[in-house]
PyMOL CGO cylinders between C-alpha atoms (Angstrom):
from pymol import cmd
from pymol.cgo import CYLINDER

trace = [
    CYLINDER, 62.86, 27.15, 69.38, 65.95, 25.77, 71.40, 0.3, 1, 1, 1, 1, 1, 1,
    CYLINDER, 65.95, 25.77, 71.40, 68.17, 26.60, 68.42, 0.3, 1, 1, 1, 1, 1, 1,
    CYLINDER, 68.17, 26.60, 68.42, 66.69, 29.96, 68.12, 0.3, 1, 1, 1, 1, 1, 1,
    CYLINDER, 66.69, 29.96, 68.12, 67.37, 31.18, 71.08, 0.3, 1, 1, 1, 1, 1, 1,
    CYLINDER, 67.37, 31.18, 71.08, 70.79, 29.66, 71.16, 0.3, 1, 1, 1, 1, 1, 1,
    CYLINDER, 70.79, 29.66, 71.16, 71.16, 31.25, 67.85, 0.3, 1, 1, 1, 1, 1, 1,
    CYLINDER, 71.16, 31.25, 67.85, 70.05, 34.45, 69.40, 0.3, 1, 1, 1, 1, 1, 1,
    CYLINDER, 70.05, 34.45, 69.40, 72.58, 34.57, 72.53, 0.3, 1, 1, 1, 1, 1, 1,
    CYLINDER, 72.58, 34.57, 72.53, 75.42, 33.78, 70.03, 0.3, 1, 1, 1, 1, 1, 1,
    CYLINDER, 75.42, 33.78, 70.03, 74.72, 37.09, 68.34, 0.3, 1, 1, 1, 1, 1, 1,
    CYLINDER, 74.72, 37.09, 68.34, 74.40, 38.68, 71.65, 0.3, 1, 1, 1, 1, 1, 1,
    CYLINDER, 74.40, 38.68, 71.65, 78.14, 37.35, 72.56, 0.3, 1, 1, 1, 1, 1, 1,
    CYLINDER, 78.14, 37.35, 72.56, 79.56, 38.43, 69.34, 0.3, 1, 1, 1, 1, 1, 1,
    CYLINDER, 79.56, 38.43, 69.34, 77.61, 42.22, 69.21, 0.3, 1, 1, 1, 1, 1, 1,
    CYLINDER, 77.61, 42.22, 69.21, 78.97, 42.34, 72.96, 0.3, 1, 1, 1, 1, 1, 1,
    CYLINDER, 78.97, 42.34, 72.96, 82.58, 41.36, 72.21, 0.3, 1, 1, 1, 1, 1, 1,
    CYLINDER, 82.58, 41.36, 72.21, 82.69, 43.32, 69.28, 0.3, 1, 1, 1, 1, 1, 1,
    CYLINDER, 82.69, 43.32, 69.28, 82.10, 46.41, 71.16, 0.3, 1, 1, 1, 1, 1, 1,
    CYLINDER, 82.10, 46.41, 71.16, 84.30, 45.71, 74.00, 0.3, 1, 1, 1, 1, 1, 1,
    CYLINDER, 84.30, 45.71, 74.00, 87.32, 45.83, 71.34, 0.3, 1, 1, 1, 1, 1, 1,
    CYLINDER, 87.32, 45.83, 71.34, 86.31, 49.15, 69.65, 0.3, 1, 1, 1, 1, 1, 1,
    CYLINDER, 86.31, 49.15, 69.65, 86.14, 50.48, 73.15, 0.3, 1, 1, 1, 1, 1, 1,
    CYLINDER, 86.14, 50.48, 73.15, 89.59, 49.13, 74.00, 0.3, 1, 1, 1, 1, 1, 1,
    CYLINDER, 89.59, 49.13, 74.00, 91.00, 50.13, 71.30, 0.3, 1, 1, 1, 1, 1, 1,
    CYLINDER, 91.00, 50.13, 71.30, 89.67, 53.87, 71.41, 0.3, 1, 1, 1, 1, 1, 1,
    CYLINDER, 89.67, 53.87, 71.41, 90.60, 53.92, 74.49, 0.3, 1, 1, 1, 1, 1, 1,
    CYLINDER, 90.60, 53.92, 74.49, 94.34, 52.83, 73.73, 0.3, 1, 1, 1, 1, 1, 1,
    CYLINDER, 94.34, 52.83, 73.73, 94.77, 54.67, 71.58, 0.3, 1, 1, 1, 1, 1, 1,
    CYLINDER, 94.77, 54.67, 71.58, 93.28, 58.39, 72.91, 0.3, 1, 1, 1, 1, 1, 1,
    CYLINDER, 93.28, 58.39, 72.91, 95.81, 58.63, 75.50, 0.3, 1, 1, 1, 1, 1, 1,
    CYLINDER, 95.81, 58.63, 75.50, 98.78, 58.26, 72.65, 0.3, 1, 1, 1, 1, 1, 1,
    CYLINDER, 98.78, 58.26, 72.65, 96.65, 60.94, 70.34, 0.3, 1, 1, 1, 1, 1, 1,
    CYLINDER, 96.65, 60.94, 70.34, 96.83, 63.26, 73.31, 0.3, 1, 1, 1, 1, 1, 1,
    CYLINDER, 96.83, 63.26, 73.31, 100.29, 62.60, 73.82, 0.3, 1, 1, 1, 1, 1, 1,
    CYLINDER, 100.29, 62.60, 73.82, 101.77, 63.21, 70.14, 0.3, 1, 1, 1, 1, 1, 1,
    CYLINDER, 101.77, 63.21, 70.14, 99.92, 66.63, 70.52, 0.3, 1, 1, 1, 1, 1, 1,
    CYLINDER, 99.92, 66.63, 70.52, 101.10, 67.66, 73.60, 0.3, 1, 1, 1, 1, 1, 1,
    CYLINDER, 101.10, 67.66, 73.60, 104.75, 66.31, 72.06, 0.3, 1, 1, 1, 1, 1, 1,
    CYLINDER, 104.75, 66.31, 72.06, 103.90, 68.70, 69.16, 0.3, 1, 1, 1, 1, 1, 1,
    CYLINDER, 103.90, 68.70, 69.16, 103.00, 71.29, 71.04, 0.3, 1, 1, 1, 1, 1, 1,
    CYLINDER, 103.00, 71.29, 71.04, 106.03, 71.36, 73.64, 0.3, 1, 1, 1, 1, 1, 1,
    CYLINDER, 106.03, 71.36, 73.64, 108.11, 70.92, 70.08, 0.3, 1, 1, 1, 1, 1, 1,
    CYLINDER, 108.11, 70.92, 70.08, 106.62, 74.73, 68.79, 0.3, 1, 1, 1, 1, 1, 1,
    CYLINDER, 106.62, 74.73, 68.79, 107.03, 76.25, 72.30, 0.3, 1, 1, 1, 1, 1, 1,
    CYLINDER, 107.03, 76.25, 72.30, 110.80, 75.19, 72.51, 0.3, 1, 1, 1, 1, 1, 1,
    CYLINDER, 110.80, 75.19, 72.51, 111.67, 77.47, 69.75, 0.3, 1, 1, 1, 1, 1, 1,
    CYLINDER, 111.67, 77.47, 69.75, 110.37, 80.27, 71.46, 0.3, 1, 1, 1, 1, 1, 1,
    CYLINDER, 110.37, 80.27, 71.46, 113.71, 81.50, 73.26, 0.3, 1, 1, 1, 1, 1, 1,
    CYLINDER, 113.71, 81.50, 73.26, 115.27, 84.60, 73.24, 0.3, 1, 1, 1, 1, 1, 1,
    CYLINDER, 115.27, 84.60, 73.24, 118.71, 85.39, 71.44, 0.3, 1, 1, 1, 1, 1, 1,
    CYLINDER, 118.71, 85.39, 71.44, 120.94, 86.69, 74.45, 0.3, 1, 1, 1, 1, 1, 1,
    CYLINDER, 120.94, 86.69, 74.45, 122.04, 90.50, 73.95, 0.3, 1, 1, 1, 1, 1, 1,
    CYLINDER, 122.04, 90.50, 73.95, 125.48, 91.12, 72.07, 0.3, 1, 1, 1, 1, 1, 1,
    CYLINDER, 125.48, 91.12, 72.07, 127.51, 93.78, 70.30, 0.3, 1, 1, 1, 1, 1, 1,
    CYLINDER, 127.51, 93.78, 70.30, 130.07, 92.04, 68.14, 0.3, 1, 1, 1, 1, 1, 1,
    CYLINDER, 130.07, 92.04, 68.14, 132.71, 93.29, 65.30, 0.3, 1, 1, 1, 1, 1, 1,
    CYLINDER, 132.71, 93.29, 65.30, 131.41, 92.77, 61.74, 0.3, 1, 1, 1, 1, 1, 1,
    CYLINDER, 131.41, 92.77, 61.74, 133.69, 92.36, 58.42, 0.3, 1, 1, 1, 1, 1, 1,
    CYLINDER, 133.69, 92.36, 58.42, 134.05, 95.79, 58.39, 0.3, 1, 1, 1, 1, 1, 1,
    CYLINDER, 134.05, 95.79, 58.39, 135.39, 96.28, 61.59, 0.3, 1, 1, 1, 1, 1, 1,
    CYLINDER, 135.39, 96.28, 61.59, 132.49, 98.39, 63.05, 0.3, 1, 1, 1, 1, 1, 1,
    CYLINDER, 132.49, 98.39, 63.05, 130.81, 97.01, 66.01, 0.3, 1, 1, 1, 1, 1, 1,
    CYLINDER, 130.81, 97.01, 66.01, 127.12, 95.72, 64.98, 0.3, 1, 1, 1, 1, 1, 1,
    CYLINDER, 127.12, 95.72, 64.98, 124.88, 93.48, 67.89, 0.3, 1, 1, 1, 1, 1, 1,
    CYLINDER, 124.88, 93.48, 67.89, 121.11, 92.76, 68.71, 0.3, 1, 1, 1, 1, 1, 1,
    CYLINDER, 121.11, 92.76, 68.71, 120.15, 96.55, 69.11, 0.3, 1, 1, 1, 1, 1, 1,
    CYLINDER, 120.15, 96.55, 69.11, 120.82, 96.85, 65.35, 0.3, 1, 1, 1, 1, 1, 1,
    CYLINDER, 120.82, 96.85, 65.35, 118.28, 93.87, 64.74, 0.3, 1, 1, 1, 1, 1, 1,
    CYLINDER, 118.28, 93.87, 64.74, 115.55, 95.50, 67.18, 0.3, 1, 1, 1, 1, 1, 1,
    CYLINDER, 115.55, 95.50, 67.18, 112.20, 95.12, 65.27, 0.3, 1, 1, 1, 1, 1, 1,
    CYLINDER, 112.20, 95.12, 65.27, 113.35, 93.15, 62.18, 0.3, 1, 1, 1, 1, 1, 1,
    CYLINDER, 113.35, 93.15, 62.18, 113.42, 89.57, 61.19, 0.3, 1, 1, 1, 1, 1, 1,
    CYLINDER, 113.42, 89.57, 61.19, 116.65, 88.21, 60.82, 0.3, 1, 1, 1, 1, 1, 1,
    CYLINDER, 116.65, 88.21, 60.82, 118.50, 84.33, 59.73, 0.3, 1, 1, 1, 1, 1, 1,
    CYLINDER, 118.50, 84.33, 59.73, 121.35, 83.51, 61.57, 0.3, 1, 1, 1, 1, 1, 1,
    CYLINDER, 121.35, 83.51, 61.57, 124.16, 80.62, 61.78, 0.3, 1, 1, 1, 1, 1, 1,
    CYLINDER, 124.16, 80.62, 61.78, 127.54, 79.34, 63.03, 0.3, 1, 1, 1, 1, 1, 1,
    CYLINDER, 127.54, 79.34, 63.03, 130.80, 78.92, 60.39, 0.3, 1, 1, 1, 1, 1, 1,
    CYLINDER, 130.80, 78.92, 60.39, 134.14, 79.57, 60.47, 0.3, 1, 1, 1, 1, 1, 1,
    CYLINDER, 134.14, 79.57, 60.47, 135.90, 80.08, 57.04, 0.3, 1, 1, 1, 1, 1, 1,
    CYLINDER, 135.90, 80.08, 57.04, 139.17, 77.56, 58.13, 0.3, 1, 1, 1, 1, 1, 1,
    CYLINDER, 139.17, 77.56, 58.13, 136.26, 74.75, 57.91, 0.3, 1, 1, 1, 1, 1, 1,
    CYLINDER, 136.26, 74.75, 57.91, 136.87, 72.40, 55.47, 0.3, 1, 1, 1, 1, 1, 1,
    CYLINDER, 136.87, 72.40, 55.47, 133.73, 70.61, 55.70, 0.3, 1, 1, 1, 1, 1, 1,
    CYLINDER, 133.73, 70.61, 55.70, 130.40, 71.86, 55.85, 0.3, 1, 1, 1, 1, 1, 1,
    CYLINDER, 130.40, 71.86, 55.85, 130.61, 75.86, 56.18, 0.3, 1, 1, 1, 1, 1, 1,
    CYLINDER, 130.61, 75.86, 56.18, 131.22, 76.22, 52.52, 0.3, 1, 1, 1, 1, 1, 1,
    CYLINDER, 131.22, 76.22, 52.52, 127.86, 74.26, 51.06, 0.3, 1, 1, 1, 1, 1, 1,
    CYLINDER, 127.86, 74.26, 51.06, 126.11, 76.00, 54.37, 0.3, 1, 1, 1, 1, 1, 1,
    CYLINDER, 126.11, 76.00, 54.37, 127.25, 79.73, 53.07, 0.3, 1, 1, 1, 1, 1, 1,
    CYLINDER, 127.25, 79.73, 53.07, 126.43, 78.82, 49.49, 0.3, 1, 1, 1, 1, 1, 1,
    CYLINDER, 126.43, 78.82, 49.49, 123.21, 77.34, 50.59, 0.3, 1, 1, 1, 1, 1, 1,
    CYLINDER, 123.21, 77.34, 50.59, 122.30, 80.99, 52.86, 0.3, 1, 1, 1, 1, 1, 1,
    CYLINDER, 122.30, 80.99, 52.86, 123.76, 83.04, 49.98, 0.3, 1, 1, 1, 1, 1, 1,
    CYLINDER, 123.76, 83.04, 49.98, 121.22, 80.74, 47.75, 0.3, 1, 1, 1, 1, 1, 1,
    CYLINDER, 121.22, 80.74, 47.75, 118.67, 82.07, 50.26, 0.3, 1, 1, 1, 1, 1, 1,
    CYLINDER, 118.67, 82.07, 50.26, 119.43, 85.95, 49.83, 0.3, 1, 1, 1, 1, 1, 1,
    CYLINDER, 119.43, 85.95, 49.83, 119.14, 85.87, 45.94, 0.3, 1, 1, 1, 1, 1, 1,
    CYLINDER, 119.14, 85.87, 45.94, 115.88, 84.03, 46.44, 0.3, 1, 1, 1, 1, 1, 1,
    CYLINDER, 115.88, 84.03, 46.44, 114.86, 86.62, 49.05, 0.3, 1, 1, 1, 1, 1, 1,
    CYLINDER, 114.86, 86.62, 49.05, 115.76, 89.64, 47.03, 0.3, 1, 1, 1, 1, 1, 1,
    CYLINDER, 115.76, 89.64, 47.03, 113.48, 87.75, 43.98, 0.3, 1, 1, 1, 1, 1, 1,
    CYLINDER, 113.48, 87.75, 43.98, 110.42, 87.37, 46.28, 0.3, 1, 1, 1, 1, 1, 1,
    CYLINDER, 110.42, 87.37, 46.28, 110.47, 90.74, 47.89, 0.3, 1, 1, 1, 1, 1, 1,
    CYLINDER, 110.47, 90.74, 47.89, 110.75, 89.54, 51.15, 0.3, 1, 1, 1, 1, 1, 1,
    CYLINDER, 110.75, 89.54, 51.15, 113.62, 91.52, 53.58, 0.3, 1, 1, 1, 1, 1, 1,
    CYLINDER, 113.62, 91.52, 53.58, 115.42, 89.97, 56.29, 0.3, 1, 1, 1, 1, 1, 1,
    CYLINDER, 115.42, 89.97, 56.29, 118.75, 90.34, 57.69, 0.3, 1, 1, 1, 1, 1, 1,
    CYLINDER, 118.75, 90.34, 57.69, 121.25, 87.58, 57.60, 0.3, 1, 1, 1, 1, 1, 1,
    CYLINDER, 121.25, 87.58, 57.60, 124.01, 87.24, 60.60, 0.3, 1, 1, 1, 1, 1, 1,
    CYLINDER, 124.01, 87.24, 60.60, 126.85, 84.48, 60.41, 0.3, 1, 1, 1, 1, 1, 1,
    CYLINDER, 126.85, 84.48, 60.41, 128.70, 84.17, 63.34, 0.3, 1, 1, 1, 1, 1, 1,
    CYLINDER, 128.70, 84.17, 63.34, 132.20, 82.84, 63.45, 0.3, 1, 1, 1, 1, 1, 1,
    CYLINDER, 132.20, 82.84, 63.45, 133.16, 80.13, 65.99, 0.3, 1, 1, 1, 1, 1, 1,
    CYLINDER, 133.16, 80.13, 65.99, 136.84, 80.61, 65.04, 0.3, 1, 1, 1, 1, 1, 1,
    CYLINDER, 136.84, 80.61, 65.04, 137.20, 83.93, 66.37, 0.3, 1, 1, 1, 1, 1, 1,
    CYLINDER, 137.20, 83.93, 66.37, 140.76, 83.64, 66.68, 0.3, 1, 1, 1, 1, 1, 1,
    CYLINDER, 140.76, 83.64, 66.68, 141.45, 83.00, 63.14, 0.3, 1, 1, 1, 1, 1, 1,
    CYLINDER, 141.45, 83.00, 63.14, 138.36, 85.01, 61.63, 0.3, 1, 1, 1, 1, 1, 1,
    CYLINDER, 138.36, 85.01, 61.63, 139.08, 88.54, 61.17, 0.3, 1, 1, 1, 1, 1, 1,
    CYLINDER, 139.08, 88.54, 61.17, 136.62, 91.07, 59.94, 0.3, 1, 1, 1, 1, 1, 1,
    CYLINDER, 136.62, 91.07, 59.94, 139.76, 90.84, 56.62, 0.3, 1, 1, 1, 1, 1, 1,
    CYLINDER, 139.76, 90.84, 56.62, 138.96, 87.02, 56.92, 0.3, 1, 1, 1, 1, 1, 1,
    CYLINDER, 138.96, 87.02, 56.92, 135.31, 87.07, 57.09, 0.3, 1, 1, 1, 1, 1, 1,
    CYLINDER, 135.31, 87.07, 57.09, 134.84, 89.43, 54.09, 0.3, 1, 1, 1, 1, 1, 1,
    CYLINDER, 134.84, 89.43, 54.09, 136.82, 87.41, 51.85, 0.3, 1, 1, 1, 1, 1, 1,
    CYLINDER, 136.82, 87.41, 51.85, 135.18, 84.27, 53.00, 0.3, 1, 1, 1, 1, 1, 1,
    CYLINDER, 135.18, 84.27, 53.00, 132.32, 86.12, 52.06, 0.3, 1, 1, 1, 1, 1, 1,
    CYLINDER, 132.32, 86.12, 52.06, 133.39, 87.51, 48.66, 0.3, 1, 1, 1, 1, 1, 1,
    CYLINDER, 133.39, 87.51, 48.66, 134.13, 83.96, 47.87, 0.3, 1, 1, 1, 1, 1, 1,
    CYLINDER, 134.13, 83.96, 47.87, 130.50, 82.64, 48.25, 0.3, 1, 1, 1, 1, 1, 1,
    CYLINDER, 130.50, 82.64, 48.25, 129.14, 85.70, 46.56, 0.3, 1, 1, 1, 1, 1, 1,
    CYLINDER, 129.14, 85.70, 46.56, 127.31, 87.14, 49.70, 0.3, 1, 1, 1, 1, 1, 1,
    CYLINDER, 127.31, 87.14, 49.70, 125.65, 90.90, 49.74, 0.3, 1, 1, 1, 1, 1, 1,
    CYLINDER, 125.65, 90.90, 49.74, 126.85, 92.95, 52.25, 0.3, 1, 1, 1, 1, 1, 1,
    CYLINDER, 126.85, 92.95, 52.25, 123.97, 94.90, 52.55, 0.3, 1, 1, 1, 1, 1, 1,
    CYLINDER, 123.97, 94.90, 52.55, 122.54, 92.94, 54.67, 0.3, 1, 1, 1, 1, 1, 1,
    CYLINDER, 122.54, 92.94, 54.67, 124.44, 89.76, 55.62, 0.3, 1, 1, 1, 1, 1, 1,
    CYLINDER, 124.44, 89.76, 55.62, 126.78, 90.31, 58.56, 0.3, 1, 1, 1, 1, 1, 1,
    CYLINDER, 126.78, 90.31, 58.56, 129.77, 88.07, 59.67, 0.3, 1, 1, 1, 1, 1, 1,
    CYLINDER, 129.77, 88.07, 59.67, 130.57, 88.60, 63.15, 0.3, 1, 1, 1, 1, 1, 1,
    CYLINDER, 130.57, 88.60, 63.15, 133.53, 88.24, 65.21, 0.3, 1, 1, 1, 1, 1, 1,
    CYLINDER, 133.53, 88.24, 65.21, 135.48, 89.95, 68.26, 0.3, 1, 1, 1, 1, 1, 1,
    CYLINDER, 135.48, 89.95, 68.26, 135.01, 87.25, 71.10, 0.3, 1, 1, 1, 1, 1, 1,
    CYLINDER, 135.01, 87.25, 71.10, 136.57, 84.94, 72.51, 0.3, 1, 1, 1, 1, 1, 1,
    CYLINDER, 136.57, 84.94, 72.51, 135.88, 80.71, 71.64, 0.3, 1, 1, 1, 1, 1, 1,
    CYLINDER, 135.88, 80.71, 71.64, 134.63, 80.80, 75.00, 0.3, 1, 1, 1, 1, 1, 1,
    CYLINDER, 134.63, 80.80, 75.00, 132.09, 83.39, 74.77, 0.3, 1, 1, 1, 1, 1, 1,
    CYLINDER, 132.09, 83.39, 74.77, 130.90, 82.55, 71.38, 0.3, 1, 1, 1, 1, 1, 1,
    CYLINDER, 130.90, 82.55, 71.38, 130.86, 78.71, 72.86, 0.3, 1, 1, 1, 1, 1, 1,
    CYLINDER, 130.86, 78.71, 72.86, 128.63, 79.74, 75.58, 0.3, 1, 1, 1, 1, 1, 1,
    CYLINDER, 128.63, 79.74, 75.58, 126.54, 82.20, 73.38, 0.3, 1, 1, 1, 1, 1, 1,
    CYLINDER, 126.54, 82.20, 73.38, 125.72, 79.37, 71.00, 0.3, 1, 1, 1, 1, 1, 1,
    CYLINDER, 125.72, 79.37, 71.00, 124.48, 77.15, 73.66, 0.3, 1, 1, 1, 1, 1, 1,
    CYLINDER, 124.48, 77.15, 73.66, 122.44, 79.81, 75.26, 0.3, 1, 1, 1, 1, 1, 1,
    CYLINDER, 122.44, 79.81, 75.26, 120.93, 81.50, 72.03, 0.3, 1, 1, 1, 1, 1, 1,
    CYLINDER, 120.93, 81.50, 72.03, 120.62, 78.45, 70.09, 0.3, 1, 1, 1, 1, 1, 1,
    CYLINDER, 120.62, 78.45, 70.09, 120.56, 75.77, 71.62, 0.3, 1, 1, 1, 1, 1, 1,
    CYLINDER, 120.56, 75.77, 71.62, 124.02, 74.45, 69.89, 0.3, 1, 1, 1, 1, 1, 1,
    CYLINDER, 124.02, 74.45, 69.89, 127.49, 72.76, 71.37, 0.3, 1, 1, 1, 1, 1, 1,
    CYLINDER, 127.49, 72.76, 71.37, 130.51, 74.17, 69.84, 0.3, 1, 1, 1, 1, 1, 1,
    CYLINDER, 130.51, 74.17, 69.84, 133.32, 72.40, 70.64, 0.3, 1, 1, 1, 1, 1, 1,
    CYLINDER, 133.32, 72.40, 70.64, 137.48, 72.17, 69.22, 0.3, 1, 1, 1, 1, 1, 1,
    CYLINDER, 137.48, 72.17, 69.22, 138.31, 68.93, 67.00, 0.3, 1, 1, 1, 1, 1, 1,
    CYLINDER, 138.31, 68.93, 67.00, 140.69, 67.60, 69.30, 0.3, 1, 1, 1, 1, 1, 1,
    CYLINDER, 140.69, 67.60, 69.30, 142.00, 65.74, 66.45, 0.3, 1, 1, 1, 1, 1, 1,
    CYLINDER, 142.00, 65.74, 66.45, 142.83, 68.10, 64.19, 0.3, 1, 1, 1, 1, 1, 1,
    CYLINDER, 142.83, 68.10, 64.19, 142.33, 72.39, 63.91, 0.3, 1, 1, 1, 1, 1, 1,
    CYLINDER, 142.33, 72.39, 63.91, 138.58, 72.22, 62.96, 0.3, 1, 1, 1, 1, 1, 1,
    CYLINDER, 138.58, 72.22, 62.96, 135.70, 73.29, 64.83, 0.3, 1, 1, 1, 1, 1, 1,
    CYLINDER, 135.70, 73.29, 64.83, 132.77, 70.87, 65.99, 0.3, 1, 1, 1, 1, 1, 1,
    CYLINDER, 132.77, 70.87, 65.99, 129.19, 72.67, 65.30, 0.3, 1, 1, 1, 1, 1, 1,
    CYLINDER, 129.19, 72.67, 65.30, 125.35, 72.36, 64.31, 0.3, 1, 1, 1, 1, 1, 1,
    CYLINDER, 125.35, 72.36, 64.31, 124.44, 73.05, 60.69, 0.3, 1, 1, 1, 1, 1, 1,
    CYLINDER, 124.44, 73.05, 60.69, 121.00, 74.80, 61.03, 0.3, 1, 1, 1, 1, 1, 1,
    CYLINDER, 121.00, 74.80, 61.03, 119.89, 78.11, 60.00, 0.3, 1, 1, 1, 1, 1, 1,
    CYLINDER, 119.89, 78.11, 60.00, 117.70, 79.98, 62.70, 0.3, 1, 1, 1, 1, 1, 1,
    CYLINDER, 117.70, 79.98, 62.70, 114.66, 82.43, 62.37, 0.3, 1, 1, 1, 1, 1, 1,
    CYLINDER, 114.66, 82.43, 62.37, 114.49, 85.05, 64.61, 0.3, 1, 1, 1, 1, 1, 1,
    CYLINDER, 114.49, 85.05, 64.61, 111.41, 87.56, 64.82, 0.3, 1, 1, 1, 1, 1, 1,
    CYLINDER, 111.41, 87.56, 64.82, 111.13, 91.02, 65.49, 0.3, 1, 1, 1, 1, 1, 1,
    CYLINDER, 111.13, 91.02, 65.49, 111.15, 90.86, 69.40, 0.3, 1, 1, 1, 1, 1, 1,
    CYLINDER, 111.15, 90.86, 69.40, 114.67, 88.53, 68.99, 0.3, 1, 1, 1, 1, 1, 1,
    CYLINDER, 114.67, 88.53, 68.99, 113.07, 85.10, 69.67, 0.3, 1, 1, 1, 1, 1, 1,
    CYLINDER, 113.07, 85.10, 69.67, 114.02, 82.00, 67.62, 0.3, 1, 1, 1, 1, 1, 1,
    CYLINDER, 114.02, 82.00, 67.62, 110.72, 80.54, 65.60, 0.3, 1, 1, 1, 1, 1, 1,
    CYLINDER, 110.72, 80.54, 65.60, 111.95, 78.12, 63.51, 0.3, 1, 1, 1, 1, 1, 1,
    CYLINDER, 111.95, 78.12, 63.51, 115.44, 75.98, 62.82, 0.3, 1, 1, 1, 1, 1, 1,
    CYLINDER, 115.44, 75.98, 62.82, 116.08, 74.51, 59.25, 0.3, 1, 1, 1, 1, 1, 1,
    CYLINDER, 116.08, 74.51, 59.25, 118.50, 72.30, 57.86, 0.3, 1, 1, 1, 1, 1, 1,
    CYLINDER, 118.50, 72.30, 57.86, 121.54, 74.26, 56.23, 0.3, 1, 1, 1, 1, 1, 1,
    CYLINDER, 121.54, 74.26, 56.23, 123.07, 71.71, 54.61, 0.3, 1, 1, 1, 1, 1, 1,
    CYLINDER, 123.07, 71.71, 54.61, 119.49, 71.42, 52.51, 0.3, 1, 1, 1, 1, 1, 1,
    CYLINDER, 119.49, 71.42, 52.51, 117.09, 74.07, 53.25, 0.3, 1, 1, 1, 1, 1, 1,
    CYLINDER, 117.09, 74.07, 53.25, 113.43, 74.10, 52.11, 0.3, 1, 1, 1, 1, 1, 1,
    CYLINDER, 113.43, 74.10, 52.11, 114.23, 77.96, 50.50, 0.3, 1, 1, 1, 1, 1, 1,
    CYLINDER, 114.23, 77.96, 50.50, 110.10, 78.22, 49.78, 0.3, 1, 1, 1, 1, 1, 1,
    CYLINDER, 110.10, 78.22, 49.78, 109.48, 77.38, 53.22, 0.3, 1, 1, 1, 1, 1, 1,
    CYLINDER, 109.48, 77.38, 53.22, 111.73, 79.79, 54.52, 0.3, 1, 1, 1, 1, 1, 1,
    CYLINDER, 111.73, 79.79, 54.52, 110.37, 82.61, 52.69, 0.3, 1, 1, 1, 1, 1, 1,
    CYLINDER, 110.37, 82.61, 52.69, 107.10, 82.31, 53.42, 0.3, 1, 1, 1, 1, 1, 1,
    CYLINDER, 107.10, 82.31, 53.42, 107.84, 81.55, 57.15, 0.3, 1, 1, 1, 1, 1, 1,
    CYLINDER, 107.84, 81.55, 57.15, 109.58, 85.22, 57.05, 0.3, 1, 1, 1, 1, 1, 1,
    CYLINDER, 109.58, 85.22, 57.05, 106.76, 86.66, 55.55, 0.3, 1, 1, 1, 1, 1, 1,
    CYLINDER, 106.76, 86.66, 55.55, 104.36, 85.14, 58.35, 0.3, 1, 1, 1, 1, 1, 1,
    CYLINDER, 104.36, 85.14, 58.35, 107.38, 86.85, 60.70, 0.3, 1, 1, 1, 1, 1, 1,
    CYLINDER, 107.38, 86.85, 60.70, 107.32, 90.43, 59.70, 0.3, 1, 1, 1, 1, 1, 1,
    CYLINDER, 107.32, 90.43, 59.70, 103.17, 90.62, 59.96, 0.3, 1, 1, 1, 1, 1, 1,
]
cmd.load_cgo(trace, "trace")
């Protein structure tokens, strides 16, 4: 009887202390749960800027800015075509994107804006863009501004730090490509130097409905 009972208490003790560690560890671990969402969730709403108003000079020479993107989804980026580094494979990679666009149907405008204004003329800019086999039609390289302005305009509008090479005459810069919806807000930022072309595609389809 003795042994029963002590038998009996034992099981007790080990049902008890087995629930006091599931409860611990639920409870360690919904705080972190609630955390990586809210994390996730700030992550989606910081996209969700507005591109500041311009009105630059495209490689054409004719002035072209945000009231020419009103209501349409457009992909934007930063290059300069005295880069010797990654502006090339980026403006391969976006005209990459355009021929897939054009196969699937889907329209969007493309603007590349120079961060070597200086040296970038609209003459400049369209051979750059000859050279990587870009349509015209709708892919616009911009220019007309000072490094300054186009500094400051690339921190504000997305969320990038331009800065001179102070070793040499290149231009420090991100290598993303940007979504912008219709009402000029950034949704989404890929990697240019390897961009998921599928993804991109279908996230402008989601963009113009």
């Amino acid at each position: 009887m003795q042994q029963k009972r002590l038998l009996w208490g034992l099981g007790l003790l080990g049902a008890g202390l087995l629930i006091g560690i599931v409860l611990l560890i639920t409870l360690a671990n919904t705080p972190e749960t609630a955390s990586e969402e809210s994390a996730s969730s700030q992550q989606k709403q910081a996209l969700n800027w507005k591109v500041d108003d311009f009105t630059y000079t495209d490689q054409n020479g004719k002035p072209f800015g945000r009231s020419d993107l009103e209501g349409q989804v457009w992909i934007a980026d930063l290059i300069f075509t005295n880069c010797n580094t990654v502006c090339p494979p980026m403006t391969a990679n976006m005209a990459q994107l355009q021929e897939k666009m054009k196969e699937s149907g889907v329209e969007a405008e493309i603007v590349s804006f120079s961060i070597d204004p200086k040296r970038d003329t609209p003459e400049a800019l369209k051979r750059f863009g000859k050279k990587h086999e870009a349509e015209f039609s709708n892919w616009h390289f911009l220019t007309g501004y000072s490094f300054e302005e186009i500094q400051q305009f690339a921190e504000s509008s997305f969320r990038m730090t331009v800065r001179h090479n102070p070793e040499n005459d290149q231009v420090i810069h991100g290598t993303s490509f940007y979504l912008i919806g219709p009402d000029g807000r950034v949704l989404h930022q890929y990697n240019g130097m390897n961009p998921d072309y599928e993804e991109i595609i279908r996230d402008i389809r989601s963009a113009r409905q």
